[in-house]
C-alpha positions in Angstrom: -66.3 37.8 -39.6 -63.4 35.8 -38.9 -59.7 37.7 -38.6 -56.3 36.8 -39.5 -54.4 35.5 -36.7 -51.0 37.5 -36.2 -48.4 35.0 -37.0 -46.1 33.9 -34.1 -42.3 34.8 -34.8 -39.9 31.8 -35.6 -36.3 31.2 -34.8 -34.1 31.5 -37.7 -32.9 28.8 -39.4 -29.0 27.3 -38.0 -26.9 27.6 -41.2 -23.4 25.1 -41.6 -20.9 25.8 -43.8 -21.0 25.1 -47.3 -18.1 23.8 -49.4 -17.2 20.6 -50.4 -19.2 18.8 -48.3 -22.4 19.4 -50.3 -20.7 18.4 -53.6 -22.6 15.4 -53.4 -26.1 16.9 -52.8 -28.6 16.1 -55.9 -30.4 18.7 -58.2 -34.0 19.1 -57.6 -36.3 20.0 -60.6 -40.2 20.5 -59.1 -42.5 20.8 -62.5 -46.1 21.8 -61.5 -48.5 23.1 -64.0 -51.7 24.6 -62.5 -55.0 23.2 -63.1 -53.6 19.8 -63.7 -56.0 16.9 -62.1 -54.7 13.6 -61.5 -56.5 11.7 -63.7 -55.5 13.4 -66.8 -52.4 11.4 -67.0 -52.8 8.6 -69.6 -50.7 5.8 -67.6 -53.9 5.7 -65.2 -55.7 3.0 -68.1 -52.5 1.4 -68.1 -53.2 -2.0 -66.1 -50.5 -1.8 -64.1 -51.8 1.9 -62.9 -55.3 1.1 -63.3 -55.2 -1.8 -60.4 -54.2 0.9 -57.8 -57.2 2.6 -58.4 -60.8 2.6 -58.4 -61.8 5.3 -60.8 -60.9 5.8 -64.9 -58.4 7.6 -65.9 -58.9 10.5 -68.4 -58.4 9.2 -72.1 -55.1 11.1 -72.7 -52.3 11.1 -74.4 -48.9 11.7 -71.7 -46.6 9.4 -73.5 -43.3 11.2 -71.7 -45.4 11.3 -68.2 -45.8 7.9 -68.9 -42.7 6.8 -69.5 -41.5 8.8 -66.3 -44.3 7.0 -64.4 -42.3 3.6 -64.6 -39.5 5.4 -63.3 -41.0 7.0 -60.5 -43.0 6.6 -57.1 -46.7 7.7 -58.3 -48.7 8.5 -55.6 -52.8 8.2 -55.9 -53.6 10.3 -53.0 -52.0 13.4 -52.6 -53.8 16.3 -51.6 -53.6 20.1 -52.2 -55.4 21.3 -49.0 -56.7 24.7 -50.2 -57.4 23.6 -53.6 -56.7 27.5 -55.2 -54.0 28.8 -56.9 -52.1 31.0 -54.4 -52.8 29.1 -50.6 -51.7 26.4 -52.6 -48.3 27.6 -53.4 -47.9 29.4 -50.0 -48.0 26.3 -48.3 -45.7 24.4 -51.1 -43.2 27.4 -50.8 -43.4 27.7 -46.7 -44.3 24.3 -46.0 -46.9 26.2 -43.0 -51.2 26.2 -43.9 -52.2 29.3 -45.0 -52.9 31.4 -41.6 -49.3 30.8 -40.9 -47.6 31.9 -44.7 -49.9 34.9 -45.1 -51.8 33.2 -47.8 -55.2 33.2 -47.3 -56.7 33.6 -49.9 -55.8 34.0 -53.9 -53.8 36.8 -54.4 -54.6 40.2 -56.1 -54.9 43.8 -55.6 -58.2 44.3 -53.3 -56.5 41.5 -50.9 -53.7 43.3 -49.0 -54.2 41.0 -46.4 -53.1 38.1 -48.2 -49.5 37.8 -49.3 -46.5 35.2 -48.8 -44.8 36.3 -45.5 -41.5 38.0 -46.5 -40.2 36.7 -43.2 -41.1 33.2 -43.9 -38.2 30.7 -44.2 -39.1 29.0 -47.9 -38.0 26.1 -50.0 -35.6 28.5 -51.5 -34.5 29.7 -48.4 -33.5 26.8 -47.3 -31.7 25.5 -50.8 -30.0 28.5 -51.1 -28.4 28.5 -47.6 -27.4 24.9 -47.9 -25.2 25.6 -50.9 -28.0 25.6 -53.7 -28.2 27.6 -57.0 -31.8 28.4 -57.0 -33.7 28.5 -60.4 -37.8 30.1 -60.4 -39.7 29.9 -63.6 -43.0 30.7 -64.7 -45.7 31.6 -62.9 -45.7 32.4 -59.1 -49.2 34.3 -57.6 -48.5 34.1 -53.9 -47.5 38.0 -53.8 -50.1 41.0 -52.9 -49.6 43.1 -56.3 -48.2 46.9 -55.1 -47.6 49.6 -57.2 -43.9 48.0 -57.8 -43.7 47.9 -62.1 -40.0 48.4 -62.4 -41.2 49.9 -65.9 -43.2 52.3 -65.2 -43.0 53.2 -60.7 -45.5 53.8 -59.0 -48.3 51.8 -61.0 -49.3 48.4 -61.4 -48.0 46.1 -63.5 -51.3 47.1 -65.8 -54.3 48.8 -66.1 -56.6 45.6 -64.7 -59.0 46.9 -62.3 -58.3 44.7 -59.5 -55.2 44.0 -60.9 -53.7 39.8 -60.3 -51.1 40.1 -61.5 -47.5 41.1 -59.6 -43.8 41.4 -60.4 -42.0 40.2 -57.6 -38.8 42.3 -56.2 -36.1 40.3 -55.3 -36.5 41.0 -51.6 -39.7 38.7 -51.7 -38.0 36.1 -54.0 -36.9 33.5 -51.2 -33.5 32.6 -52.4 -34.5 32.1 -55.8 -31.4 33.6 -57.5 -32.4 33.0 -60.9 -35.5 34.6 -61.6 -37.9 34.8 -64.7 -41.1 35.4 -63.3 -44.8 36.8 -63.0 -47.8 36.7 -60.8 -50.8 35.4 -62.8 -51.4 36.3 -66.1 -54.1 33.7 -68.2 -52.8 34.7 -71.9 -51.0 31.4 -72.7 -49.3 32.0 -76.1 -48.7 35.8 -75.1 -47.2 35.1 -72.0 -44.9 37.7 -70.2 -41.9 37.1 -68.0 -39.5 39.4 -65.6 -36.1 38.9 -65.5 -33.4 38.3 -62.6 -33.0 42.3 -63.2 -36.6 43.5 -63.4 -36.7 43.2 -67.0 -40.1 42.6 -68.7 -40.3 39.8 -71.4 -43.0 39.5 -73.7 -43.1 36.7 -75.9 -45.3 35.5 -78.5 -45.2 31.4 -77.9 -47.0 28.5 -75.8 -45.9 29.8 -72.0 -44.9 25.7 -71.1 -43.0 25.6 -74.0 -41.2 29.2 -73.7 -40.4 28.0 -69.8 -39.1 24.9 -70.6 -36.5 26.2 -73.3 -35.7 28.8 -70.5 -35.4 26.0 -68.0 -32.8 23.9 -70.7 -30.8 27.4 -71.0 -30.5 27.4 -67.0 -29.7 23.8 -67.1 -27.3 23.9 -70.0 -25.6 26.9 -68.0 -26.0 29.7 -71.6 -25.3 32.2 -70.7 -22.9 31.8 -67.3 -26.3 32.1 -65.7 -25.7 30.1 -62.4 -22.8 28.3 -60.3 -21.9 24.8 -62.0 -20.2 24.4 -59.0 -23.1 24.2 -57.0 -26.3 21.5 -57.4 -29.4 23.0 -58.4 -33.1 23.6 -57.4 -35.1 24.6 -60.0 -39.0 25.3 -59.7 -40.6 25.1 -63.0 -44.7 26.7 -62.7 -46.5 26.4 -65.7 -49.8 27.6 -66.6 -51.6 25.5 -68.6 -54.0 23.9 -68.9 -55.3 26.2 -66.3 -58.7 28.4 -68.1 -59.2 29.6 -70.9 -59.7 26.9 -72.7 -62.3 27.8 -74.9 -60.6 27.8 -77.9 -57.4 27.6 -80.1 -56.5 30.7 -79.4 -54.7 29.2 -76.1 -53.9 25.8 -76.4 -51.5 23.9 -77.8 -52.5 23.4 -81.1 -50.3 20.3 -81.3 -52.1 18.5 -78.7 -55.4 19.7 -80.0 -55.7 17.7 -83.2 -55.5 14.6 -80.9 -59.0 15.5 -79.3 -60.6 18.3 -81.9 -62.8 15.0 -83.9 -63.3 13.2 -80.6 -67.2 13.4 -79.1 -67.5 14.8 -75.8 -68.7 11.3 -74.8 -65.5 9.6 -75.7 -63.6 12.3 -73.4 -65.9 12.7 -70.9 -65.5 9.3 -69.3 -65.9 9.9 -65.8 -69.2 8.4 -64.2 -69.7 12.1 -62.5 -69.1 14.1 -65.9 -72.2 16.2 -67.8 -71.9 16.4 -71.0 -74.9 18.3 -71.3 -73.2 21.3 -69.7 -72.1 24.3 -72.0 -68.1 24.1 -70.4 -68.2 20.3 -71.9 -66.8 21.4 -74.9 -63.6 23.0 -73.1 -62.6 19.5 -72.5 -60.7 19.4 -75.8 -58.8 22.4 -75.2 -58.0 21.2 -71.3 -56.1 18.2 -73.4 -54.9 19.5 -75.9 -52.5 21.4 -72.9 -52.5 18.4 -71.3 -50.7 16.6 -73.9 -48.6 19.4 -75.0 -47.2 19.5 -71.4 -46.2 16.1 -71.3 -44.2 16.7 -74.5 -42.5 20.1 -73.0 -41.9 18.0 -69.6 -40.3 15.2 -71.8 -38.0 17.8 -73.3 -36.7 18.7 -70.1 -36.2 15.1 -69.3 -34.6 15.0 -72.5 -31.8 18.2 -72.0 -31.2 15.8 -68.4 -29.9 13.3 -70.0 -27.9 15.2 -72.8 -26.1 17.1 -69.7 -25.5 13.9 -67.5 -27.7 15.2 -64.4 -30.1 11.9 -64.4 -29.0 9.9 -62.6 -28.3 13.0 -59.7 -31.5 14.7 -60.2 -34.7 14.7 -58.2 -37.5 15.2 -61.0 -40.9 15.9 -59.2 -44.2 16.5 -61.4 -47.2 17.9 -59.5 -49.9 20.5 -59.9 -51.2 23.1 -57.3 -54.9 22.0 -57.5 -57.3 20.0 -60.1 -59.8 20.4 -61.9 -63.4 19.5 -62.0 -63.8 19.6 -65.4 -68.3 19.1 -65.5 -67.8 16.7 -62.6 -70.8 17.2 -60.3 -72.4 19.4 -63.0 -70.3 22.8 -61.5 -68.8 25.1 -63.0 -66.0 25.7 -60.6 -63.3 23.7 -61.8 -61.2 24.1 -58.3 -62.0 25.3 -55.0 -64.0 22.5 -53.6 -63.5 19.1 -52.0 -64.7 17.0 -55.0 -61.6 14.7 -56.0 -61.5 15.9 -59.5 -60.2 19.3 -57.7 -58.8 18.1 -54.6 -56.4 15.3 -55.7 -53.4 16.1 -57.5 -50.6 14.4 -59.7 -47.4 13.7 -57.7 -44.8 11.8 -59.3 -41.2 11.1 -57.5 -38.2 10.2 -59.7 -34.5 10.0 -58.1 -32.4 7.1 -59.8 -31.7 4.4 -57.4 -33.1 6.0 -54.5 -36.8 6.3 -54.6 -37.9 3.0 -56.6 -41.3 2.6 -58.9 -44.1 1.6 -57.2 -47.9 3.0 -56.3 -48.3 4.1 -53.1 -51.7 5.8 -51.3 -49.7 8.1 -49.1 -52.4 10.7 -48.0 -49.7 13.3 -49.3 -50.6 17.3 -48.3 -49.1 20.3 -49.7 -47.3 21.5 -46.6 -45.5 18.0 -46.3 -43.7 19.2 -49.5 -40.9 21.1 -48.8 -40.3 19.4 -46.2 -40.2 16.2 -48.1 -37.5 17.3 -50.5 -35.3 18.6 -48.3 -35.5 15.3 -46.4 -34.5 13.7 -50.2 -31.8 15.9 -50.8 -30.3 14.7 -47.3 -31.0 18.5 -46.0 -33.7 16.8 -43.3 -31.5 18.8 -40.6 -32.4 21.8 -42.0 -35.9 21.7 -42.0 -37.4 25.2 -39.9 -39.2 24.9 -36.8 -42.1 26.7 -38.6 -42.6 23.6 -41.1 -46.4 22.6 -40.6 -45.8 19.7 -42.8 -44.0 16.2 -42.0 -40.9 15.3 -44.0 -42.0 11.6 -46.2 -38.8 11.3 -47.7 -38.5 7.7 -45.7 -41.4 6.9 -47.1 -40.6 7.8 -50.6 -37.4 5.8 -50.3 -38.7 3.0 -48.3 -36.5 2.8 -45.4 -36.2 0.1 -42.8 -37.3 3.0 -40.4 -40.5 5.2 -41.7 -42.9 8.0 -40.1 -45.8 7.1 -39.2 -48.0 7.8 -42.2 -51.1 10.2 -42.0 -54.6 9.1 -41.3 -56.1 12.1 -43.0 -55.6 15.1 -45.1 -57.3 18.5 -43.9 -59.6 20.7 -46.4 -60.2 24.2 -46.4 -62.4 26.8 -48.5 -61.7 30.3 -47.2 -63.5 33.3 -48.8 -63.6 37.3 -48.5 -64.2 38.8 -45.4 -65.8 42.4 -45.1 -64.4 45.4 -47.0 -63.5 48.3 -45.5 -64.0 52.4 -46.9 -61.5 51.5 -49.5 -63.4 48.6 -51.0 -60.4 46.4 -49.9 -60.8 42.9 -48.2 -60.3 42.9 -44.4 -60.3 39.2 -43.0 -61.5 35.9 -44.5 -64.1 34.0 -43.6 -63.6 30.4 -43.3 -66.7 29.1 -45.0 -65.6 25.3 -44.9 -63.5 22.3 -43.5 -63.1 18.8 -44.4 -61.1 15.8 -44.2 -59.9 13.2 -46.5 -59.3 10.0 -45.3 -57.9 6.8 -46.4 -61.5 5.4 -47.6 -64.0 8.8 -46.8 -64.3 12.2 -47.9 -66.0 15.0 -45.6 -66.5 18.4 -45.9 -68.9 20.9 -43.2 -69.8 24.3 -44.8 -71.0 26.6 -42.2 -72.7 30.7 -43.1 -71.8 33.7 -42.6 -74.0 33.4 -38.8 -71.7 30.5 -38.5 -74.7 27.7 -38.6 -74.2 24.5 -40.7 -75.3 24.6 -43.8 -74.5 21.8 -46.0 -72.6 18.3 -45.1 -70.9 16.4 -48.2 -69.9 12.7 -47.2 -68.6 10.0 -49.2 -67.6 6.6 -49.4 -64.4 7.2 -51.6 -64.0 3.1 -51.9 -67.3 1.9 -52.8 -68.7 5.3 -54.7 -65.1 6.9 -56.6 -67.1 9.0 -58.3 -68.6 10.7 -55.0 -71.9 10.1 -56.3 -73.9 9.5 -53.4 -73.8 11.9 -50.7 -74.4 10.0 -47.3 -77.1 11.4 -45.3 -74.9 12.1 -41.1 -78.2 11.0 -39.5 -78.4 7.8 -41.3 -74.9 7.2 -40.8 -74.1 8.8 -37.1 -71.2 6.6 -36.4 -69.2 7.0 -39.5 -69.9 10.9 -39.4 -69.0 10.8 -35.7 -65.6 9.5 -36.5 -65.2 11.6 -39.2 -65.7 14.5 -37.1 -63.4 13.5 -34.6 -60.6 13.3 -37.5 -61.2 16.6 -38.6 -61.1 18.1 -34.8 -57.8 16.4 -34.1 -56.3 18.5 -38.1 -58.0 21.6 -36.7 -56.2 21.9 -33.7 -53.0 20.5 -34.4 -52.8 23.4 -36.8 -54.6 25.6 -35.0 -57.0 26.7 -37.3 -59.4 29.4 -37.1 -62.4 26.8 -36.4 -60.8 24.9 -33.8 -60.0 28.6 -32.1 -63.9 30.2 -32.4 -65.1 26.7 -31.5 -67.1 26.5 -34.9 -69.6 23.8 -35.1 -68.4 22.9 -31.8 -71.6 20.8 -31.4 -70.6 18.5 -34.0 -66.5 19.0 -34.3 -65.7 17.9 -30.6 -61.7 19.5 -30.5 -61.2 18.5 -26.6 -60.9 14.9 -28.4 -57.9 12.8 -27.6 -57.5 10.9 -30.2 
């Protein structure tokens, strides 16, 4: 079984004064529902969109993302690296991989050993210091749920045997002043929300739309709920069109009648889709959010422009992971290397400083926060622990840029052994890939640590990852994509460059 490594203490972050001088800084507003592939956004059939691509985009209706598209730098390639609902937003919070943050894998009771670091310096660490009023909404999942329920101490926050979901105390909130939060819960019209105080909210209304009307409020300042002196970052996670989707009881019934006549043929439209299998049907109800989203995210737009923050505001709209959606005939709709899960929306607007165009950046999620601090002209303040590389040059297009990455690092980490207590001890790494520029590879290993299966694709000539190439008939092209992934594994000192997994293949004393 493969252990935890003991994280390595950091140096605290050096903190300058704040005052006037950050009077100029922008807002920052970071919109990410979960479950929310890339090619559900209906610009992608747009000519313009479709050129930059080789794949078709989903036949949906995103008039608002749309619009934001042609405002915005839309890039084709990001990655979320561990393509699950709570590494993924342990590495967007911390900006470090998962052995680094504490998240390891998804969060819930009989996983003690995977939790967001209190100790870590976050996103909203970092904002907060530099002079930020610090907004979290919605739904969070990268906290270990203890027997914390400021309504009833010394339980969970329910009954669930293993209980997901959490309420997060403020010491664990990571300079998030405004809070009105929850850990996971997948009842989207009875969602329920805890307050700045601890207070419990249950409400009876679509969850995206609830936390955007909460997000106006904070925007809108009802309520003298933060500094208007200040500039604002403000983390919006929905949750839609994340499962279940299996019927009206929890979607958007707005976006629904869009899709509810439509064949699964006519939504279906990837090459890779079955729509033979018995989850086809779900594709209706994964719009119907998907379309109610993009009317929620233009209503935040919307209260922007009523309060004069446009042109001063970072607007970023991403997701945590994909979805596969019948893709490759699974069932799991994240959690693998396919594109359909791997590759996730990331769209950039800041008026007059990151311009509209298409770019192939081979984003990754622990390049995030480190990205928007380097927009917010906080690059300074970045902490030494940051994993990630800060893009912001790229996203502007300065004279001077970073080099840009050759490859994107995937990972698939599942339970280790359980001890007396039933609890999870451990993870065991079952998987590691790497996404390149034109190739996609992945090397899943058992529990004995042998190889078991090798995916490959040519991402250019075969979008769809139809055809999965054989290594011995292609020994040079595996050879080299081996080498990338040796070169990710060690610079982040991952647990397979350490035990020297598949070290007859994965040659990590490479120099390149």
């Amino acid at each position: 079984m493969l252990k935890i490594r003991i994280a390595i203490p950091f140096a605290g972050l050096a903190l300058t004064a704040c005052g006037q001088s950050e009077a100029g800084r922008p807002n920052v507003i970071y919109v990410f529902p979960d479950q929310y592939r890339n090619s559900s956004l209906g610009f992608w059939s747009d000519p313009e969109f479709a050129a930059e691509v080789g794949w078709k985009g989903d036949p949906v209706a995103t008039p608002n993302l749309d619009r934001f598209a042609r405002e915005a730098t839309v890039l084709t390639e990001a990655v979320s690296n561990f393509p699950v609902s709570s590494p993924h937003r342990g590495m967007l919070l911390s900006g470090m991989y998962p052995e680094r943050n504490g998240v390891v894998l998804n969060c819930m009771s009989e996983r003690p050993e995977s939790s967001l670091r209190e100790d870590v310096e976050c996103i909203g660490d970092v904002f907060s210091a530099a002079g930020y009023d610090c907004a979290y909404i919605g739904k969070l999942h990268a906290d270990f749920p203890t027997k914390n329920n400021p309504q009833r101490p010394g339980t969970y926050v329910s009954d669930a045997v293993p209980e997901w979901d959490a309420y997060t105390p403020p010491e664990r909130r990571h300079g998030f002043n405004y809070w009105y939060s929850y850990g996971t819960y997948d009842v989207h019209k009875h969602p329920h929300y805890w307050d700045t105080d601890g207070n419990r909210h249950d409400v009876d209304e679509w969850s995206p739309r609830h936390e955007v009307s909460k997000a106006i409020e904070y925007i809108e300042n009802k309520g003298g709920v933060r500094d208007p002196e200040k500039p604002l970052l403000m983390m919006i996670g929905m949750n839609p069109p994340h499962s279940p989707y299996a019927s009206t009881d929890d979607c958007d019934l707005e976006g629904y009648e869009r899709y509810k006549d439509k064949s699964l043929t006519e939504l279906l439209v990837r090459d890779n889709a079955d729509t033979t299998m018995a989850k086809a049907a779900a594709v209706r109800y994964y719009f119907a959010n998907v379309s109610g989203i993009d009317r929620e995210f233009g209503r935040l737009l919307a209260a922007l422009d009523r309060a004069g923050l446009t042109e001063n505001t970072i607007v970023v709209f991403a997701s945590d992971h994909g979805e596969t959606m019948t893709s490759h005939s699974t069932d799991d709709p994240k959690n693998s290397i396919w594109r359909e899960s791997l590759n996730i929306p990331f769209l950039v607007r800041y008026p007059g400083r990151v311009p509209h165009r298409v770019d192939d950046l081979l984003l990754s999620t622990p390049d995030i926060m480190p990205t928007l601090l380097g927009l917010a002209g906080l690059g300074e303040r970045i902490p030494a622990s940051v994993e990630g590389r800060d893009y912001s040059a790229v996203l502007r297009q300065d004279a001077v840029q970073p080099e840009r990455p050759r490859a994107a690092l995937y990972m698939r980490n599942l339970d280790g052994g359980r001890d007396a207590d039933g609890l999870v001890r451990g993870f065991f790494a079952q998987a590691r890939g790497v996404k390149t520029a034109t190739h996609t590879m992945e090397l899943r290993i058992g529990r004995d640590g042998t190889l078991e299966r090798v995916l490959m694709f040519d991402d250019a000539a075969d979008p769809y990852q139809l055809h999965n190439l054989a290594p011995e008939e292609h020994p040079a092209l595996f050879a080299a994509l081996c080498r990338e992934l040796a070169v990710l594994l060690r610079d982040n000192d991952d647990v397979w460059f350490r035990e020297g997994v598949l070290s007859d293949v994965v040659p990590y004393d490479t120099n390149n």
